[in-house]
C-alpha positions as CSV (number, residue, x, y, z in Angstrom):
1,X,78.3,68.1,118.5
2,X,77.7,71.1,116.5
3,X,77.4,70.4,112.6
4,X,79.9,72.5,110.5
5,X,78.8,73.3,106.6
6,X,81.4,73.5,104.2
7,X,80.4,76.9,102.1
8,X,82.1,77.7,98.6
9,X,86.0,78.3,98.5
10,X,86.8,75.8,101.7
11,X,85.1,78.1,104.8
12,X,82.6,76.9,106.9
13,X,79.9,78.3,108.4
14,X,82.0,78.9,111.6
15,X,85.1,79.5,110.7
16,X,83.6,82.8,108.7
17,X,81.6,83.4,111.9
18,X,85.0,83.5,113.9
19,X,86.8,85.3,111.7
20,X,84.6,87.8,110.2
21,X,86.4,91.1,112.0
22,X,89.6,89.7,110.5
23,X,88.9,89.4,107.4
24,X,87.4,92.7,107.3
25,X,90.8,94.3,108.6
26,X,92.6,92.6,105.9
27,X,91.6,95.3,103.4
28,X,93.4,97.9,106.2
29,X,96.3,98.0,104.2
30,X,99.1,96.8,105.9
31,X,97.0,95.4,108.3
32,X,96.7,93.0,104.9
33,X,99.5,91.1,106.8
34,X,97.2,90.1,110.8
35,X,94.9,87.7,108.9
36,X,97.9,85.9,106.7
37,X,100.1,85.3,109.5
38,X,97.6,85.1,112.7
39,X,94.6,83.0,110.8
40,X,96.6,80.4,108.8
41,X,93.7,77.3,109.5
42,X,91.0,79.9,108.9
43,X,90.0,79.9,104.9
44,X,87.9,82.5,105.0
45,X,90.6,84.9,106.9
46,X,93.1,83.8,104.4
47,X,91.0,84.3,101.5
48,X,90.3,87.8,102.6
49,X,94.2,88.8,103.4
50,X,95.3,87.6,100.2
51,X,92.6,89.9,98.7
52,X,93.5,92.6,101.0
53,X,97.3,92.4,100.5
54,X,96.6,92.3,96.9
55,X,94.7,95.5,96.7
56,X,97.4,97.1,98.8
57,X,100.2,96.0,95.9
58,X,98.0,97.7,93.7
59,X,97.1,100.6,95.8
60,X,101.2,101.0,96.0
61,X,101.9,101.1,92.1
62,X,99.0,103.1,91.7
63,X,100.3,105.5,94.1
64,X,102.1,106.8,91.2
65,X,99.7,107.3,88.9
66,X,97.1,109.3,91.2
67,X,98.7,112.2,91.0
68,X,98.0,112.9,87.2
69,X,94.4,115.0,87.2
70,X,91.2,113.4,85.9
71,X,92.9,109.3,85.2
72,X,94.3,109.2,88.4
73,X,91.6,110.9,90.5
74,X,89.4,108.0,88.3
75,X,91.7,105.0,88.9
76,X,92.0,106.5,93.0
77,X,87.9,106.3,93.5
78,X,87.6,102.8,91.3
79,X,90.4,101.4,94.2
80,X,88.2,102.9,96.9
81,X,85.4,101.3,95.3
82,X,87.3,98.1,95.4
83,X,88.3,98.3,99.0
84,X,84.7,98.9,100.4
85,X,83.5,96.1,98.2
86,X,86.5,94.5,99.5
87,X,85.2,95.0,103.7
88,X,81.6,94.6,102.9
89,X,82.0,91.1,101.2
90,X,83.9,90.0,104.0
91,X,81.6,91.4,107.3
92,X,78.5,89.6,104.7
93,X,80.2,86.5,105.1
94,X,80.7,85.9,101.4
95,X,83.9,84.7,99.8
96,X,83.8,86.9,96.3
97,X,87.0,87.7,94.3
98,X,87.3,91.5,93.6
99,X,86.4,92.8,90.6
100,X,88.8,93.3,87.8
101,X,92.1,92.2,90.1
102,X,90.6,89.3,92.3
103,X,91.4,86.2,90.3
104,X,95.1,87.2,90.7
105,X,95.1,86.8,94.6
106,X,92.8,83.1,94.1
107,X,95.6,80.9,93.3
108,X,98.7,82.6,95.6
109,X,100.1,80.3,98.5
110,X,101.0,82.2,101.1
């Protein structure tokens, strides 16, 4: 029987192995929406599409502040920051809030 380790925020070693490409596409966007609704027993999938969906929500009000000159163009390349950040943690198997915004998405039950 394979031994599973329990890793910080409720993942295990292979449910973050499993679900590693899903995660990742959870910072697509929309896409926010395939690891919420098709990973529900997978932590680490969850963790990620809250995160995701949560940067999207933010990418969508922000939307309307981009198009001012020098604050939005800053405010557009801090969110793109965010979201490869965002794909990076989650293809490195680590389960690390988002700066500045990713306590909000911690404690949502979805």
């Amino acid at each position: 029987m394979v031994e599973e380790n329990v890793v910080a925020g409720g993942g295990s070693n292979k449910d973050i192995e499993e679900n590693k490409a899903i995660a990742a596409i959870g910072y697509l966007g929309i896409l926010c929406l395939i690891p919420l609704l098709a990973k529900k027993d997978s932590p680490y999938a969850q963790y990620h599409g809250k995160q995701g969906l949560l940067l999207l929500i933010v990418w969508v009000i922000a939307g309307f502040v981009i198009w001012f000159p020098i604050i939005g163009w800053i405010i557009g390349v801090l969110l793109t920051v965010l979201f490869v950040i965002g794909i990076i943690n989650a293809l490195s198997g680590k389960m690390k809030p988002l700066p500045v915004i990713g306590k909000w998405a911690e404690n949502w039950k979805i």
